[in-house]
C-alpha positions in Angstrom: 0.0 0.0 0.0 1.5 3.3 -1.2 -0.6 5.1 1.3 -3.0 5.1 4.4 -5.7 7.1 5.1 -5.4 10.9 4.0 -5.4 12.8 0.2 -4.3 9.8 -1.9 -6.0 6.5 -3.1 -4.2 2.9 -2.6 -2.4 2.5 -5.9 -1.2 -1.3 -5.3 -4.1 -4.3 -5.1 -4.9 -4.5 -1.6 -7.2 -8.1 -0.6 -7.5 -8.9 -4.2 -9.0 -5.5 -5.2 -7.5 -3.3 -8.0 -9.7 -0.2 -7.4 -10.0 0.3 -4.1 -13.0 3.6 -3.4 -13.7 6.2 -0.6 -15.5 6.4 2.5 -17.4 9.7 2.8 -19.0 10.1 5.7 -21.8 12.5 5.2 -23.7 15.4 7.4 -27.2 15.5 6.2 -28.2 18.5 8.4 -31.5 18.8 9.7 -33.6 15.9 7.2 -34.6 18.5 4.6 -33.3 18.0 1.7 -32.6 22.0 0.6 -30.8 22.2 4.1 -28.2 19.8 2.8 -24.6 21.4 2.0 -24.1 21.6 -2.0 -20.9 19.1 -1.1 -22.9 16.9 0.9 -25.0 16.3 -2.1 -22.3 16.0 -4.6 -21.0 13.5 -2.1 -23.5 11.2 -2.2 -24.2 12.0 -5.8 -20.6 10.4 -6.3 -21.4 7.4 -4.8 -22.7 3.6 -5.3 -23.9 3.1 -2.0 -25.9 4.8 0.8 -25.3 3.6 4.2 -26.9 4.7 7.5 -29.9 4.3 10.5 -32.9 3.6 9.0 -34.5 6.5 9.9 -31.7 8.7 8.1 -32.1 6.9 5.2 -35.2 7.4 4.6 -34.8 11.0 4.6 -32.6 10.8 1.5 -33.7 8.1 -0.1 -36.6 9.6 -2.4 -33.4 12.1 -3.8 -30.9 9.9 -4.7 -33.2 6.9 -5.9 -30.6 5.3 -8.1 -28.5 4.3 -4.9 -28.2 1.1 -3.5 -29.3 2.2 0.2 -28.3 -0.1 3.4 -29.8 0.2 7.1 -29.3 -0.8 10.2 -31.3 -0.1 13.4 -30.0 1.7 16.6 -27.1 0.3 18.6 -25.6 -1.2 15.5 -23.3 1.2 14.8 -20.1 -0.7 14.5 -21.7 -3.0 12.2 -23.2 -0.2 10.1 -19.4 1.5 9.3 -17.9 -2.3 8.9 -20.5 -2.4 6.3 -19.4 0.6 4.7 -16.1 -0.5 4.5 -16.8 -4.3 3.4 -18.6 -2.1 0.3 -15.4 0.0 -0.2 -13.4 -3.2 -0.2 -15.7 -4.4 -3.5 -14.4 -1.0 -5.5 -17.4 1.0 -4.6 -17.9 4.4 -3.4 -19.5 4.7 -0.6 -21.5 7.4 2.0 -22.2 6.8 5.3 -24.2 9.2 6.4 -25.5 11.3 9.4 -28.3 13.3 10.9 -27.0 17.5 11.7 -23.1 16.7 11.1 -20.9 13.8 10.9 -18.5 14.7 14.0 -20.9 15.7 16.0 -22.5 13.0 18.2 -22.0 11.2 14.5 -20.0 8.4 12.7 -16.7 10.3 11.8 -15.1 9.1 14.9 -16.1 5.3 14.4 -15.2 5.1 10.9 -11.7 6.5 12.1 -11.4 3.9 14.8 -12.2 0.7 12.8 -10.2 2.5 9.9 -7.3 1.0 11.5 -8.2 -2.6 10.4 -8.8 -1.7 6.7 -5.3 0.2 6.2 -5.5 2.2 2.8 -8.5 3.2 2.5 -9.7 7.0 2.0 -12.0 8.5 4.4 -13.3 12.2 3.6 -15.6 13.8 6.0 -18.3 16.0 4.5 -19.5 18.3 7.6 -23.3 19.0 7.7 -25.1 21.3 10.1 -25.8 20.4 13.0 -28.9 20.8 14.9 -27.7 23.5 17.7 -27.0 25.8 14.8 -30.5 24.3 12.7 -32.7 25.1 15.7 -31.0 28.0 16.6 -31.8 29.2 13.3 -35.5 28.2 14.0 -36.3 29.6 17.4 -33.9 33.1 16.7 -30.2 33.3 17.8 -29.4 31.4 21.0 -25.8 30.7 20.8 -24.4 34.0 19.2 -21.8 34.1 22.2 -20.0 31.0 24.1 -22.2 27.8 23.8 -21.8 24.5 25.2 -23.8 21.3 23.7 -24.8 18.5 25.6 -26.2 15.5 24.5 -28.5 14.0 28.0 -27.8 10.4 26.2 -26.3 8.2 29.0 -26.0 5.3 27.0 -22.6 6.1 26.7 -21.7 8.5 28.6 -22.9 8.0 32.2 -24.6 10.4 34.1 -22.4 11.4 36.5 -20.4 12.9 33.7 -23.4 14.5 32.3 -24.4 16.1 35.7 -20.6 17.6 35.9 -20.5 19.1 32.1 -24.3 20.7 33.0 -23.2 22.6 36.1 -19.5 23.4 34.4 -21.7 25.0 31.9 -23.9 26.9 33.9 -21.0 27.5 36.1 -19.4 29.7 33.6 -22.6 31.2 32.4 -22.5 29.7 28.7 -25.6 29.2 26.7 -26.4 25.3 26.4 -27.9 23.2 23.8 -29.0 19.8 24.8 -29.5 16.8 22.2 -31.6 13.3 23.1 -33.3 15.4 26.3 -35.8 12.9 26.5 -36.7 9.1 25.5 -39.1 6.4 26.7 -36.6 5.2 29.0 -35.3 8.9 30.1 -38.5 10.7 30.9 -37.2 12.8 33.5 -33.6 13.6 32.5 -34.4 17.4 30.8 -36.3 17.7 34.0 -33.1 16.4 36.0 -30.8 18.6 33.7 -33.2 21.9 34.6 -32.7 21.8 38.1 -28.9 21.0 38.0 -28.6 24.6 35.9 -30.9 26.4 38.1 -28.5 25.6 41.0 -26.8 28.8 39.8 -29.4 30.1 36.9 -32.5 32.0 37.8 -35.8 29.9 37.1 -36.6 33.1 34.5 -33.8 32.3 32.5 -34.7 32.3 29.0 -35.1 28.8 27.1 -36.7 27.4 24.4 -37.0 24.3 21.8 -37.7 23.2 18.6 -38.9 20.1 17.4 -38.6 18.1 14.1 -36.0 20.6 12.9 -36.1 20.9 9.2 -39.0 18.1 8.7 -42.6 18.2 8.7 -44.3 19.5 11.6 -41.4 22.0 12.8 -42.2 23.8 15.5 -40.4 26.1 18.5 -41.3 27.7 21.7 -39.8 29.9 23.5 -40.6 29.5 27.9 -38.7 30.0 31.2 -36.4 27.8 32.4 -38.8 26.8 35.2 -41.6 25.7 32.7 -38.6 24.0 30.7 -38.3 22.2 33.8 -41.6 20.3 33.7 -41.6 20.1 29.8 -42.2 17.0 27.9 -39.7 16.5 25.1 -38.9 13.8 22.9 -36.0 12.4 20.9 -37.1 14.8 17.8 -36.8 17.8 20.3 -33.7 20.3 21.0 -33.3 22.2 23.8 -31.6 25.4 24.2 -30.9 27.0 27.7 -29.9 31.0 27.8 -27.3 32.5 29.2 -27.7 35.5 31.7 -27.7 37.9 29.2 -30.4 35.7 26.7 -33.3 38.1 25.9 -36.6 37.2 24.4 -37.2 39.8 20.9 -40.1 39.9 18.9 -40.9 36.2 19.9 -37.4 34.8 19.6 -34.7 33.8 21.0 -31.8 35.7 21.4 -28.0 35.7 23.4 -26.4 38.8 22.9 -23.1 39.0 21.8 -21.9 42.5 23.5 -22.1 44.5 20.7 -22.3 48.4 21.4 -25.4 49.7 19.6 -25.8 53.3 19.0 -28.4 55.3 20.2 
């Protein structure tokens, strides 16, 4: 193998292969289709096969019909980027692919991981947006200053951790988006995560959330902290916690920056 993974392409046969293809591994952004990143579509444009969780695919499918697509369900996720590379290994170009953007809470880490037992392959990451920056769009301008994100998700990351990133957070009075606040199994972690902030925060700090960013039935709401606290979110649902400074304007959202505005 003349090279590993970076800018160039395996030019010796490597496991019986001539032609060996990329790995792209693809930020989708929110679901909708026109909020996809003109490279993410080329991307999978350029490719013989889709790969992702079901419920991503889906989302593309209907625009890149000609595609072989391949699915796994949740909790498969090493399974899913061995897949992509098995269909690398038979000369084909392939996307794996990811809701908001691939390094965030996404595949780009994996594929790098397990890339180590398929020396020579290429693996370019195509960056999408990702739903702290989506929603924020949505609901106004929550993290125009210092942001943290949090994803409430202890499945791998357990919640003692989680409780020490919320209060470092609040703690230095940074705006916070949380991912997964919610599941069937989780009903009271946002409500958990509220009252860790509002250790330090005041129950009037400014929050919101949107729900099914970019996909039908979007929707946002801006409320208190303290009514955040008792809200009922879901997996489709991002939450986004002000700041000291985080203002409500004309019905949004908004964290101040410090600009000096004239009179």
């Amino acid at each position: 193998i003349d090279c590993i993974v970076g800018d160039c392409l395996p030019t010796k046969r490597y496991g019986g292969i001539q032609s060996v293809k990329k790995i792209y591994v693809v930020g989708i952004g929110p679901g909708e289709y026109e909020q996809m990143t003109i490279r993410a579509v080329k991307a999978l444009e350029s490719c013989d096969v889709i790969i992702g969780y079901t419920v991503y695919v889906d989302l593309v499918r209907e625009h890149f019909a000609g595609k072989e697509m391949l699915t796994t369900p949740m909790r498969q996720e090493e399974k899913r980027c061995r897949m992509a590379f098995d269909e690398v290994m038979k000369g084909r170009n392939t996307a794996m692919i990811c809701s908001g953007d691939a390094g965030v809470y996404g595949m780009s880490g994996l594929i790098y991981e397990i890339s180590r037992d398929y020396p020579g392959i290429e693996i370019e990451i195509v960056s999408g947006v990702t739903a702290a920056l989506s929603g924020g769009a949505v609901i106004g301008a929550p993290p125009m200053h210092d942001f943290a994100v949090i994803s409430l998700s202890d499945l791998m990351t357990p919640w003692t951790l989680i409780e020490k990133r919320l209060a470092a957070a609040e703690s230095a009075d940074m705006a916070i988006c949380l991912y997964n606040p919610s599941s069937k199994k989780r009903r009271d972690y946002l409500n958990k995560a509220c009252r860790i902030v509002m250790q330090s925060a005041s129950p009037e700090t400014v929050c919101g959330i949107v729900k099914q960013i970019g996909r039908e039935g979007e929707s946002c709401q801006v409320m208190t902290l303290q009514k955040l606290s008792n809200y009922e979110a879901d997996m489709f649902t991002t939450v986004f916690i002000g700041n000291s400074t985080t203002k409500v304007i004309n019905g949004k959202m908004v964290t101040p920056r410090g600009y000096k505005l004239s009179e």
